[in-house]
C-alpha distance (Angstrom), angle and dihedral (degrees) to the residues before:
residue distance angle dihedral
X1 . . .
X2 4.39 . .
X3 4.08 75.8 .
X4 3.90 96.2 54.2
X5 3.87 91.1 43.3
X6 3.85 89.2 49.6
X7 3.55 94.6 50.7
X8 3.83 96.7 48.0
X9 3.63 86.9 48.6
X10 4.10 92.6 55.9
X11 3.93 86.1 52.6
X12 3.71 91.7 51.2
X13 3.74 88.5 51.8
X14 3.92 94.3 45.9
X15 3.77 89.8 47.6
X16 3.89 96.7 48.3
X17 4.29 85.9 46.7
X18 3.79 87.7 43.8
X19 4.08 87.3 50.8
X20 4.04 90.1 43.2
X21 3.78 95.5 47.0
X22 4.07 84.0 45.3
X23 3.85 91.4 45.3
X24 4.41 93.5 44.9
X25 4.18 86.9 46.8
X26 4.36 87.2 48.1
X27 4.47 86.1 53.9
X28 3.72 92.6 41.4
X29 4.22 92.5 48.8
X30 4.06 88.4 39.5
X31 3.86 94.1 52.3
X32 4.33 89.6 49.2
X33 3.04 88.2 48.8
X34 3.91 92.0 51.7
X35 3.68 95.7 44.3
X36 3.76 87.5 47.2
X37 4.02 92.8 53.4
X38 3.94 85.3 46.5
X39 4.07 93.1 51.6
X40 3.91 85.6 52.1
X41 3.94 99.8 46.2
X42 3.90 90.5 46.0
X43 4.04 85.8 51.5
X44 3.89 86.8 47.6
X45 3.60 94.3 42.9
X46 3.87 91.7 49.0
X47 3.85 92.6 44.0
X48 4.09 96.6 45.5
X49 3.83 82.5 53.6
X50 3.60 99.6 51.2
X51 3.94 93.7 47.2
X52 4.09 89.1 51.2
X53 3.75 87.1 53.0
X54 3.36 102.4 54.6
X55 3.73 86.0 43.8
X56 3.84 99.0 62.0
X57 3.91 88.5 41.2
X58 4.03 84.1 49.9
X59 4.49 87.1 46.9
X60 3.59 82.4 43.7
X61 3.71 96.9 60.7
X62 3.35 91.2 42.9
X63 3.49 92.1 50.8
X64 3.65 97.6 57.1
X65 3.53 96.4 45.7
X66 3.20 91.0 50.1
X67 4.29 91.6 60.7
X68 3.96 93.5 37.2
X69 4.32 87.7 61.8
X70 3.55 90.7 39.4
X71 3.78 90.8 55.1
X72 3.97 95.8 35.4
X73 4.10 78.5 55.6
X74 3.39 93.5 53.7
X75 3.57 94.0 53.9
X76 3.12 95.3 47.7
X77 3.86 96.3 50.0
X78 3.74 78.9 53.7
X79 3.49 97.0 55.4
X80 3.59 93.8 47.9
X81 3.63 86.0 47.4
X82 3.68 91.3 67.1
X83 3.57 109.3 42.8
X84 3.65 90.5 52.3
X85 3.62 89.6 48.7
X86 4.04 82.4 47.3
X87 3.98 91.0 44.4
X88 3.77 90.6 -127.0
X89 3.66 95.8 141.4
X90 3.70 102.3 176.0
X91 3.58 92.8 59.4
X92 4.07 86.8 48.5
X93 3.74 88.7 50.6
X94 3.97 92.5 56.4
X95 4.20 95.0 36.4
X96 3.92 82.4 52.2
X97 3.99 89.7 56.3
X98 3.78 97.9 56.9
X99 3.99 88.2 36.1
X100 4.11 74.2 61.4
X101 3.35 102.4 35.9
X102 4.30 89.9 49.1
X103 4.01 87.6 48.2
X104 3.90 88.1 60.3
X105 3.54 93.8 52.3
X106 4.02 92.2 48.8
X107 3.65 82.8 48.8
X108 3.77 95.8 53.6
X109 3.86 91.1 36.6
């Protein structure tokens, strides 16, 4: 009988080291796999932030081009403004051609 209890004893033991050992190697995969999820969303993070950088400096551009031809426009609807007002109609005839030639590049832009 001592021998029986002994015995069932030694399994209990081997099953509750089995479970720890089973339990330690669960932690261990779980934080990997943590650390690896971290590595990736840093990466992300770091990557999301570049692209919306070069974005806004890309808006930016775009922007400001944007304003300069609107302003070289106005000058030159001013321009053409005042030779016709003057009656100088060559000089209208060559302002119109760049007020042309700037409204194809707004229309490409």
């Amino acid at each position: 009988m001592k021998k029986l209890q002994d015995n069932q004893e030694a399994r209990i033991r081997s099953v509750q080291s089995s479970y720890d050992e089973q339990l330690q190697t669960i932690h261990e995969t779980r934080r990997k796999i943590n650390a690896a999820l971290d590595t990736i969303e840093q990466k992300t993070l770091n990557e999301m932030k570049d692209t919306l950088t070069k974005l806004q400096a890309s808006s930016k551009s775009d922007v400001d081009k944007c304003i300069r031809l609107q302003d070289e426009m106005k000058h030159l609807r001013d321009a053409i403004q005042d030779i016709s007002d003057k009656s100088k109609l060559e000089l209208s005839f060559i302002a119109n051609r760049k007020v042309r030639r700037k409204n194809k590049s707004l229309k490409s832009f």
